[in-house]
TORPA-871511 format. One line per 10 residues: number of its first residue (from 0); their letters; for each residue z, y, x of C-alpha. Coordinates in steps of 0.1 Angstrom, whole numbers. Example, Ala and Ser with C-alpha at 12.3 -4.5 7.8 and 13.67 -1.06 7.14 Angstrom:
2
0 = as = 78:-45:123  71:-11:137
! end
This chain:
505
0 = xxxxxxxxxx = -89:-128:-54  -56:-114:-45  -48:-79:-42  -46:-80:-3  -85:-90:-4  -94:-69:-31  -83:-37:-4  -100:-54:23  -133:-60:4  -136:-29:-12
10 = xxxxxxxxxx = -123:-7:14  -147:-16:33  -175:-8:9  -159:27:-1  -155:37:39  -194:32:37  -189:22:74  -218:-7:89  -192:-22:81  59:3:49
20 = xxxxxxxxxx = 73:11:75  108:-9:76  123:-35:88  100:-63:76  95:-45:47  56:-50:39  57:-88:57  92:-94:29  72:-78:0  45:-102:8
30 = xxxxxxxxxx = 67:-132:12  89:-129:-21  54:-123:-37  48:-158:-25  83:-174:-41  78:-196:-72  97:-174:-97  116:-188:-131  87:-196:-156  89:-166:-180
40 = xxxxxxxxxx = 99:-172:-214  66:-150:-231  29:-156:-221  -2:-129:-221  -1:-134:-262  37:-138:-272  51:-109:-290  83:-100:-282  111:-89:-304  124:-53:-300
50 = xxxxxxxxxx = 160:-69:-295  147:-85:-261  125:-56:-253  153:-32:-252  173:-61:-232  149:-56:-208  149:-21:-208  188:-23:-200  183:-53:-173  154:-24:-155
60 = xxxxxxxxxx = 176:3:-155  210:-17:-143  191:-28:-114  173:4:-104  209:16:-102  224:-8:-81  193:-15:-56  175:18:-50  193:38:-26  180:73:-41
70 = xxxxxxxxxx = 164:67:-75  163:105:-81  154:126:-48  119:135:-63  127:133:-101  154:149:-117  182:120:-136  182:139:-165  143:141:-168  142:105:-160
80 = xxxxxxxxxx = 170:98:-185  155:116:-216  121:96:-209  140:65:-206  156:73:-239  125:79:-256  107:50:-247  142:29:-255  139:42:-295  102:36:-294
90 = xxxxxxxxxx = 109:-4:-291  110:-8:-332  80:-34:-332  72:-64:-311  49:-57:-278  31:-81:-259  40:-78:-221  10:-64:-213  21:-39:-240  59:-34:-231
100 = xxxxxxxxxx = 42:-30:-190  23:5:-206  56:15:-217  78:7:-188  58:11:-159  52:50:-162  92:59:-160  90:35:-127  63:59:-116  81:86:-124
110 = xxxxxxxxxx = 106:86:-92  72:93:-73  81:63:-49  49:40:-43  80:13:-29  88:11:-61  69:-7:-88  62:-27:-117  37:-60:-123  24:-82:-148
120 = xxxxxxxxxx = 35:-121:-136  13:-140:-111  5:-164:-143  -12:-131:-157  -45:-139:-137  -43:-180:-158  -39:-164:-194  -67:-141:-184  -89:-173:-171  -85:-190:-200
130 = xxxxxxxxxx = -89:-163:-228  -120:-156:-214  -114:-119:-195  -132:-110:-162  -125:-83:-136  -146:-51:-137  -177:-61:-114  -178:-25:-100  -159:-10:-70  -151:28:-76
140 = xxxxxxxxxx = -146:60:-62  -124:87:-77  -138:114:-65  -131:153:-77  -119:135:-110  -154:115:-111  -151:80:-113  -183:67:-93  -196:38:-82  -194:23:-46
150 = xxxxxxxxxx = -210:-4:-49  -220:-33:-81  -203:-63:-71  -224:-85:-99  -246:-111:-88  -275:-89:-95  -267:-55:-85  -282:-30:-113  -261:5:-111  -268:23:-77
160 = xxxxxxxxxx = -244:39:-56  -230:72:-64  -238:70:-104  -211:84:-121  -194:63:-152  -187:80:-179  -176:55:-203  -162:19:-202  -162:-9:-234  -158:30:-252
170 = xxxxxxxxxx = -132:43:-235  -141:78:-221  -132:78:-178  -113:106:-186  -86:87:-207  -86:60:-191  -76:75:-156  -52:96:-174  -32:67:-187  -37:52:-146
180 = xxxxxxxxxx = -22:86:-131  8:78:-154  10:42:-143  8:47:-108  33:64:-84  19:96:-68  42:105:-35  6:121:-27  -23:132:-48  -47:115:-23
190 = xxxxxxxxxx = -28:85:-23  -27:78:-59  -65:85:-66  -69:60:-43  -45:35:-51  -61:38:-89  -97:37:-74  -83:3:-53  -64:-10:-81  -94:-2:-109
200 = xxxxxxxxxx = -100:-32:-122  -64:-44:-125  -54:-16:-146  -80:-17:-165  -75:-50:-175  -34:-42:-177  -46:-16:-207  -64:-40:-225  -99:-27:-218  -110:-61:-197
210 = xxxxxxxxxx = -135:-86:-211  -160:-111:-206  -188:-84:-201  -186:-48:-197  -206:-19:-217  -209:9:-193  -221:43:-193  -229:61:-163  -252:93:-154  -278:87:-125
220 = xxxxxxxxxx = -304:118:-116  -292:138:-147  -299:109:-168  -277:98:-193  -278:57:-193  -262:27:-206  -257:-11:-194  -238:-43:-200  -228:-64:-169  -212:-96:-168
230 = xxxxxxxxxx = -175:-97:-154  -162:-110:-123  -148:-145:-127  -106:-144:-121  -98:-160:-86  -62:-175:-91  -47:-170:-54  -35:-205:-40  2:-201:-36  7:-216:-5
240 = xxxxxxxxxx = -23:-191:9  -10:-165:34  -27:-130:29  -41:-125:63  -42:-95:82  -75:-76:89  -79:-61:121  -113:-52:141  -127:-39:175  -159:-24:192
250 = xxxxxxxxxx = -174:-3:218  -192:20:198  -204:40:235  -198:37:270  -171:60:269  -155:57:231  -142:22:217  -130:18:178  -97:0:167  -96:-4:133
260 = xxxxxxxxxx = -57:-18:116  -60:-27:78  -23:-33:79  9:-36:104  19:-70:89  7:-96:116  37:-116:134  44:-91:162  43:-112:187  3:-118:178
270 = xxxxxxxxxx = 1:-79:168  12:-73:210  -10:-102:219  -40:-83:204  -34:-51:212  -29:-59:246  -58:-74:252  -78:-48:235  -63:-25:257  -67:-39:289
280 = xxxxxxxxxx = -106:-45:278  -110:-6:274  -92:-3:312  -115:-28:324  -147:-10:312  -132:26:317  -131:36:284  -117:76:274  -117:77:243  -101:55:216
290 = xxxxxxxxxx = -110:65:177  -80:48:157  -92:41:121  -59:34:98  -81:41:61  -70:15:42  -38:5:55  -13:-6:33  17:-4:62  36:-35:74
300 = xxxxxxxxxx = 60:-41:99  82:-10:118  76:-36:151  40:-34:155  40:2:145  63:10:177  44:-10:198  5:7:187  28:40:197  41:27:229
310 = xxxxxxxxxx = 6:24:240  3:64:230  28:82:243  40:88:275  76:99:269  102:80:245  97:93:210  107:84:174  96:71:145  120:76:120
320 = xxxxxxxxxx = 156:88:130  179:74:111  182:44:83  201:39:51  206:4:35  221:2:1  243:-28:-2  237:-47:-41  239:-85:-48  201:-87:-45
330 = xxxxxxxxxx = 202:-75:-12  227:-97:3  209:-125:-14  176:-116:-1  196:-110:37  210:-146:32  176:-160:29  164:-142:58  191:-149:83  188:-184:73
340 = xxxxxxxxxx = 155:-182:82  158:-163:115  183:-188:124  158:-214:121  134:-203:131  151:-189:167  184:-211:174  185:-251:177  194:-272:153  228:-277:172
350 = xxxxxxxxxx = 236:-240:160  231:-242:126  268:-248:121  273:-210:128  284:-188:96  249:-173:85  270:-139:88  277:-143:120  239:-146:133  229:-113:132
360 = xxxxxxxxxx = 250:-80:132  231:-61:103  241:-93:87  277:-93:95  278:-56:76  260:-63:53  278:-94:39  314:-79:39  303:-47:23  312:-34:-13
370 = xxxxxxxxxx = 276:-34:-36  270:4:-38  281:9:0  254:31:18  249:16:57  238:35:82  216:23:109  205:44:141  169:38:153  162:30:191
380 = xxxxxxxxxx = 139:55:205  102:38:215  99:34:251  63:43:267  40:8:278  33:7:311  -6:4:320  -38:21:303  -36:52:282  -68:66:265
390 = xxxxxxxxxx = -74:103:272  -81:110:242  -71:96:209  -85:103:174  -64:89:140  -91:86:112  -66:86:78  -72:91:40  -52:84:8  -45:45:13
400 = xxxxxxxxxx = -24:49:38  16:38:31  45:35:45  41:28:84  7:42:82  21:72:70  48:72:99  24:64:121  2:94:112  36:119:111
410 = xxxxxxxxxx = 42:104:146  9:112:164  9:146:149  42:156:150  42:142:189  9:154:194  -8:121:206  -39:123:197  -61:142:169  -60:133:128
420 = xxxxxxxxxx = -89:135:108  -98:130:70  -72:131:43  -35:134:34  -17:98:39  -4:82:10  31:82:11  54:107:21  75:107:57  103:126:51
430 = xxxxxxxxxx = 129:102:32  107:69:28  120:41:10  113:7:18  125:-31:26  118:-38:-14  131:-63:-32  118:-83:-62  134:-90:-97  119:-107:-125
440 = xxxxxxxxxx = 126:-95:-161  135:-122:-182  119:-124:-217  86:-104:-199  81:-121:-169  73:-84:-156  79:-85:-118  103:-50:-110  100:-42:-69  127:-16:-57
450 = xxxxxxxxxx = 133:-7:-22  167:-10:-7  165:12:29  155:44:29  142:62:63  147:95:76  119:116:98  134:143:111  112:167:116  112:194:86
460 = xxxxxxxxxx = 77:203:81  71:167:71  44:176:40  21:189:72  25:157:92  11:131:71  -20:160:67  -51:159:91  -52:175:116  -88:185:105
470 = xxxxxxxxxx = -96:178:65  -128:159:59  -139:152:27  -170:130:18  -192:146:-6  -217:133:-35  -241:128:-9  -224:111:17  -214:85:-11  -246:80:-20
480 = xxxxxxxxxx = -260:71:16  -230:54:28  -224:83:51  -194:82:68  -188:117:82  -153:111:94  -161:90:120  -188:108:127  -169:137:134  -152:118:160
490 = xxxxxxxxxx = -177:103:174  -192:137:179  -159:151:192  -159:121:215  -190:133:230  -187:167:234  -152:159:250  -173:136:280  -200:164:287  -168:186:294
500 = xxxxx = -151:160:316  -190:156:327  -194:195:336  -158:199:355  -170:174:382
! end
């Protein structure tokens, strides 16, 4: 099951519903992702010499340099330095790379840029298969520092909903979420909770506390209890398998419809197709008010964000204001590829004797500048969509939300266009780095993503506008009944909005 599912799947069941932003940055990630890479010279069991380990260490630190266009704007260098160093003169005894990733992915986590990470090899998921391991068969909540259950996945469901875990194969919850807040990036507390509660199961089995079952303990009604479940069997993703986007629609009443957007990576083309048929349903049957439910969205492309605020906004506005690209051999590389592409994909084959840096402007910078070079791009305002405009909007958000979610968030608040509710977004607005990248280390097969653009919202008070409008937090109970009181706050705002419109006339 690939990671892309595992958010869709479990999102779901943690909403408790019936039920990046750049330029291509999310729909690139994905597509690099999908590559074949060089087969890796260590497996899940090699041990690796602290000669090649501290190769690596050099190799990840070269090419945070010369990709990332501002390493340090939320870490200090020197703090990042002296924690480099120390992990650097720790290397005196072969690791496995499951082993070297506990070392090296806390300093990527560090620079507090969820952009920028650090996996175990696409292979990881065979060794696993074969030496037996399963996935944690339980999705989780991380709630007030209580890891709880949202839902047993096993084939026989056994722990109910709402139990908290206390312990896992031995390892106390606290610990082991501990060791995940220093794996994970945290731009936002909210979004690293719940990119640790999302991500469970893969760290888990990252720290070497995966098996074939699980021992778990877990308190239910002030009862102290214990139980062993059999682990989920390891789905190797097909590599030729696109992750799909997940989007959904309904008419919840006469007056209020529900969009929900998983992600902004579809082809935009398809992204305007379905949006504008959504939207001319709702102006068909007269619908006010539009509840727009972006939990669980992992960001995509800058296109269809602008195009979901077009349909917002009745004056031009802007989603970011400026961009910086930072020109490194990777990049040009990567650009090569793309253009290439592009060209393919849009000119005839009577073109294609045309210079691939003479198909596309950003290109034609891009190519004949010095690595290190910092270009500047201007954003294009977004012009309003003619047609239907709800009357009233309402942005349901909480942790999971990245970059274009997070823009898109700081853009209905900060341009008032409608009304947020639930929890901080995930990633920051104010300097957002994206269009990653991917290198593979070579004696680790560890998979480093950097970004190589950073974005600039202008507005100042940009900590407020990726926050709700209105906070709503589920409690204990909520959990336990698969209450969603988000929605239903805006469902209930919905209503009392039509019995005013009701009253006037």
């Amino acid at each position: 099951m690939n990671q892309l599912h595992r958010i869709i799947i479990i999102g779901w069941v943690l909403l408790g519903i019936a039920g990046c932003a750049s330029l291509q940055t999310e729909q690139d990630q994905i597509t690099a992702l999908e590559e074949p890479v060089a087969e890796p010279q260590a497996v899940a069991g090699t041990q690796i010499s602290p000669e090649l380990l501290r190769q690596e260490m050099a190799i990840f630190k070269k090419q945070l340099m010369a990709i990332h266009p501002d390493p340090f704007a939320r870490v200090s260098q020197s703090e990042f330095e002296a924690e480099f160093n120390r992990v650097y003169e720790s290397l005196n005894y072969p690791l496995s790379r499951a082993q070297f990733y506990i070392q090296l992915a806390p300093l990527l986590a560090r620079l507090r840029d969820v952009h920028s990470y650090l996996n175990l090899p696409k292979d990881q998921f065979g060794d696993l298969s074969i030496s037996g391991e399963r996935l944690f068969p339980l999705a989780v909540i991380l709630h007030q520092d209580k890891l709880l259950v949202a839902a047993d996945l096993s084939t026989k469901p056994f722990i109910p909903i709402g139990a908290e875990i206390t312990t896992i194969n031995g390892a106390p919850v606290d610990y082991l979420l501990t060791v995940m807040r220093k794996l994970v990036a945290r731009e936002t507390t909210s979004g690293q909770a719940r990119r640790i509660q999302l991500d469970f199961s893969w760290l888990l089995s990252a720290m070497g506390y995966a098996g074939e079952n699980y021992q778990i303990s877990y308190r239910w009604q002030a009862q102290q209890l214990e139980k062993e479940l059999v682990g989920l069997a390891i789905v190797t993703p097909k590599k030729s398998a696109r992750p799909a986007s997940y989007y959904g629609f309904t008419k919840l009443t006469d007056t209020t419809s529900l969009l929900w957007l998983n992600d902004f990576n579809e082809n935009p083309e398809i992204f305007e197709s379905y949006l504008t048929d959504k939207f001319d349903q709702m102006a068909q049957q007269r619908v006010e008010n539009l509840i727009i439910d972006v939990r669980y969205n992992q960001g995509g492309l800058s296109e269809n964000l602008k195009n979901l605020l077009a349909r917002l906004t009745d004056k031009p506005i802007y989603w970011a204001d400026h961009g910086q690209i930072k020109i490194s051999e990777k990049l040009k590389n990567n650009h090569v590829d793309k253009t290439r592409q592009r060209r393919e994909d849009k000119y005839s084959w009577g073109l294609q004797w045309i210079p691939l840096e003479w198909t596309d402007k950003l290109q034609h910078s891009i190519w004949w500048a010095e690595d290190g070079e910092m270009i500047t791009l201007q954003l294009d305002s977004i012009e309003p969509t003619d047609g239907y405009r709800p009357s009233r909007v309402w942005v349901l958000t909480n942790g999971f939300c990245y970059s274009a979610c997070s823009l898109f968030v700081a853009s209905v608040n900060h341009y008032q266009l409608g009304r947020t509710l639930g929890e901080k977004a995930g990633s920051l607005a104010n300097n957002q780095f994206v269009y990653p990248v991917e290198v593979t280390l070579p004696h680790s097969g560890l998979t480093l993503t950097l970004p190589t653009m950073r974005l600039v919202f202008a507005p100042d008070n940009h900590q407020e506008l990726i926050a709700p409008q209105v906070e709503i937090l589920r409690s204990l109970e909520d959990i336990q009944h698969r209450r969603d009181p988000v929605l239903d706050t805006a469902l209930t705002e919905a209503e009392l909005g039509d019995a005013i419109e009701l009253g006037k006339n």
